[in-house]
C-alpha positions, 0 to 999 in steps of 0.5 A: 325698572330700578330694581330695589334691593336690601344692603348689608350695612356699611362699617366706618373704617375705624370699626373694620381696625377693630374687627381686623384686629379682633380676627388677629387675637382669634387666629394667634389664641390658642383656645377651644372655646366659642367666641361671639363675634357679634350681633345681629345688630350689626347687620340689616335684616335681609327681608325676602321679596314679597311676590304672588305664589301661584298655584295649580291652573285650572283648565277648562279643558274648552278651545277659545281666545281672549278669556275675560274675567271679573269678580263680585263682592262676595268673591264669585268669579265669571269668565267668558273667552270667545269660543272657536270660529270654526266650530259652530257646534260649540255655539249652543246658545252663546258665541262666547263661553261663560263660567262662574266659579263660587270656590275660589277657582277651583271649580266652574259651571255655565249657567242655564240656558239664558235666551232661546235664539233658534237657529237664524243667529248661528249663521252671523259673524261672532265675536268677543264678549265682556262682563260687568258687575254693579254694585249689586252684584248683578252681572252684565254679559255682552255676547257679541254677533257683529250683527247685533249684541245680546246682554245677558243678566244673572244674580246671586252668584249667577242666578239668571235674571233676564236677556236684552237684545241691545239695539244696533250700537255700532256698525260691526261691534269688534270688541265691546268693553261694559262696566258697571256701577251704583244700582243698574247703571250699564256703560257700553263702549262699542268698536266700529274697528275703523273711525265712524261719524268722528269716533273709532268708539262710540259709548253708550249709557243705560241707568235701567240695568241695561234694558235700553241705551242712550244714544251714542257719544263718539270717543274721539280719535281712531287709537284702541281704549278701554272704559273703567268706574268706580262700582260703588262711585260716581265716576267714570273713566275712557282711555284712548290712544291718540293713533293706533299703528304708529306713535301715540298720545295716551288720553283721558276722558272723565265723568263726574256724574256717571257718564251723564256729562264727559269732558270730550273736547278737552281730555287729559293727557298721561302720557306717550309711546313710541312705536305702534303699540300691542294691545289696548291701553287699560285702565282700572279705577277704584272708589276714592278718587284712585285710578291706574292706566297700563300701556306699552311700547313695542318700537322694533320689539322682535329684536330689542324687547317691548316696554310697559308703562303704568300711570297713576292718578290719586284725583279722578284722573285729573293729574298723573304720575306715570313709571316705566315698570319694565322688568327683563329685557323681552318681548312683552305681550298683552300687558293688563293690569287691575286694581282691587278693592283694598288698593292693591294693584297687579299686572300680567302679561305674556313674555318671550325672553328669546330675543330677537323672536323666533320659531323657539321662542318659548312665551310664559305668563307673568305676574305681579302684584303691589299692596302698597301702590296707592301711598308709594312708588310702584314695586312689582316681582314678576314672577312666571304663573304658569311653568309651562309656556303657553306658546313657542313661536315666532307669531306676535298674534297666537296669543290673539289680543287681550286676556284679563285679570282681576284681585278679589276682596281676599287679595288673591290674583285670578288670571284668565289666559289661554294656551295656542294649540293651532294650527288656526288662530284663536285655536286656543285651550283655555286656562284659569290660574289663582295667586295668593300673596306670600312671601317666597324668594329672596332678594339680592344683596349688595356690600357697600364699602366706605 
């Protein structure tokens, strides 16, 4: 990415006789008072860099992998990582953890118990859940069994409002994406893992707060994709890669109408990678026709580095302009990205600078965020948010596959991320980081000479 910089300003070369020969008289008078040589007129201001200034981070303290993590109105956070495979003692009543944190972060509790299960469920296949939010600030928690799916409802900051055991949605529910609008419009975005009946995904709709779902409408094609809306709008927005595991096209599905219609026969395209990709591409939309996509590109990553691309679309997804926003040369992991309710938008990630990747590679956590990006070209200073690694290895997939962040109506930046402690995959510790806006590092400067 183009890396933009202030410039001391340039004289003309009749100013730099005058200032030669200024210098001169300096040198041959023999005086010992002061001599203004100048202005700060002659120079431009050197503004420093605005990046986020991240504090301390939080842990939980609690193993698991692939934290989630969103954000109500009034600044309530919820976070869910699924919990160890391993350890079914930590399955008390759901497969996945859930956190609500009303201090900005700083502290966090689990809710009551929301649905007594007994003990048949404890023998089924767990996976990764997912939170939404309307725009009532209730909050919609998709606990994951493979076997069948349980949303779980709260209010108020987290006050326990009711449980639905969702009927059988797809066939083993790898990694279920819910987003939430308007008052109790559910959109659920089920993964089969492979291509079923014409769709890798298959979406489902529930205008009743998610107490029951349409039936499905598969997403074409076999790639990974994501599923976004306007809380407080009418759209709704489902990116898909074309293929998954080799080069792929990166679409857009669109509905105007809160998922009632979507234009499946006829999808936008945004844009394209080379190579077989890292993660999910993303997508997050806000309320006045605004909506961003993220992808990479991870074409022989171990020895050359990986690339991200962000596309940005300012009518409901209809026309895109897309950046490459690559920062350093590295190998970029989970790339996510997020837009808050102000316009503002940031991306993190996991990175390893060690190239070509090895049993040293030290992997850091990365963010960035941008005030501006809806009126002007992109400008993201990423900076490291958490000063220890989060891992040292050669494994691309001790990270597992996702992680998530959110900006809040305060602007601030919450990341949800974990650290690998092993030995076993997904054997992670499980971290919160808060960034607030500031101004902290100054640019470089570059001397133009006429």
């Amino acid at each position: 990415m183009e890396k933009r910089t202030r410039s001391i300003i340039t004289y003309s070369s009749v100013t730099l006789v005058i200032i030669v020969a200024i210098v001169i008289i300096i040198i041959v008078a023999s005086s010992s008072s002061d001599i203004d040589l100048g202005t700060d007129d002659e120079k431009e201001e050197v503004l420093p860099v605005t990046v986020v200034d991240f504090q301390q981070p939080y842990a939980f303290n609690k193993v698991g992998y692939e934290p989630s993590i969103a954000i109500d109105s009034t600044g309530a956070l919820y976070y869910t990582a699924h919990k160890d495979l391993e350890d079914r003692g930590s399955w008390d009543y759901l497969a996945s953890w859930f956190f609500v944190s009303t201090d900005d972060g700083r502290t966090w509790k689990s809710p009551n118990d929301p649905f007594p299960r007994g003990t048949l469920w404890q023998t089924y296949l767990g996976d990764e859940g997912d939170i939404a939010v309307d725009a009532r600030d209730y909050v919609y928690y998709v606990d994951t069994y493979l076997l069948d799916n349980h949303i779980h409802v709260w209010a108020n900051q987290g006050q326990y409002q009711y449980s639905i055991r969702v009927q059988k949605t797809t066939g083993l529910d790898d990694r279920p994406w819910v987003t939430a609008q308007g008052d109790g419009i559910v959109h659920y975005l089920g993964n089969n893992a492979v291509e079923v009946n014409g769709g890798r995904y298959w979406y489902y709709r529930s205008t009743n707060g998610a107490r029951t779902f349409s039936l499905a409408d598969p997403v074409p094609g076999n790639g990974w994709a994501h599923i976004d809306c306007e809380r407080n709008g009418d759209h709704v927005y489902i990116v898909s890669e074309s293929k998954t595991g080799t080069d792929a096209d990166i679409f857009m599905y669109v509905s105007d109408d809160r998922g009632v219609t979507w234009n499946w026969n006829d999808p936008i395209l945004i844009g394209h990678r080379d190579g077989p990709g890292r993660q999910y591409p993303i997508v997050s939309a806000q309320n006045d026709g605004v909506v961003w996509v993220l992808w990479n590109d991870a074409e022989n990553g171990v020895e050359n580095g990986t690339k991200i691309f962000i596309g940005r679309s300012v009518d409901h997804g209809r026309t895109w302009e897309t950046w490459n926003i690559t920062p350093f040369k590295a190998f970029i992991d989970y790339p996510t990205i997020n837009v808050g309710p102000d316009g503002s938008m940031a991306v993190a990630f996991y990175a390893s600078k060690d190239l070509p990747i090895s049993s040293e590679s030290e992997w850091y956590l990365y963010g960035a965020m941008d005030l501006y990006s809806n009126t002007e070209d992109p400008e993201l200073n990423f900076t490291i948010a958490d000063p220890t690694p989060c891992y040292v290895g050669a494994d691309l997939h001790a990270l597992h596959d996702f992680f998530e962040i959110v900006i809040g109506p305060d602007k601030a930046l919450n990341i949800g991320y974990q650290y690998y402690i092993g030995p076993r995959n997904g054997e992670s510790d499980l971290y919160f980081v808060r960034g607030e806006w500031g101004k902290v590092e100054m640019p470089e400067v570059e001397e133009e000479i006429i």
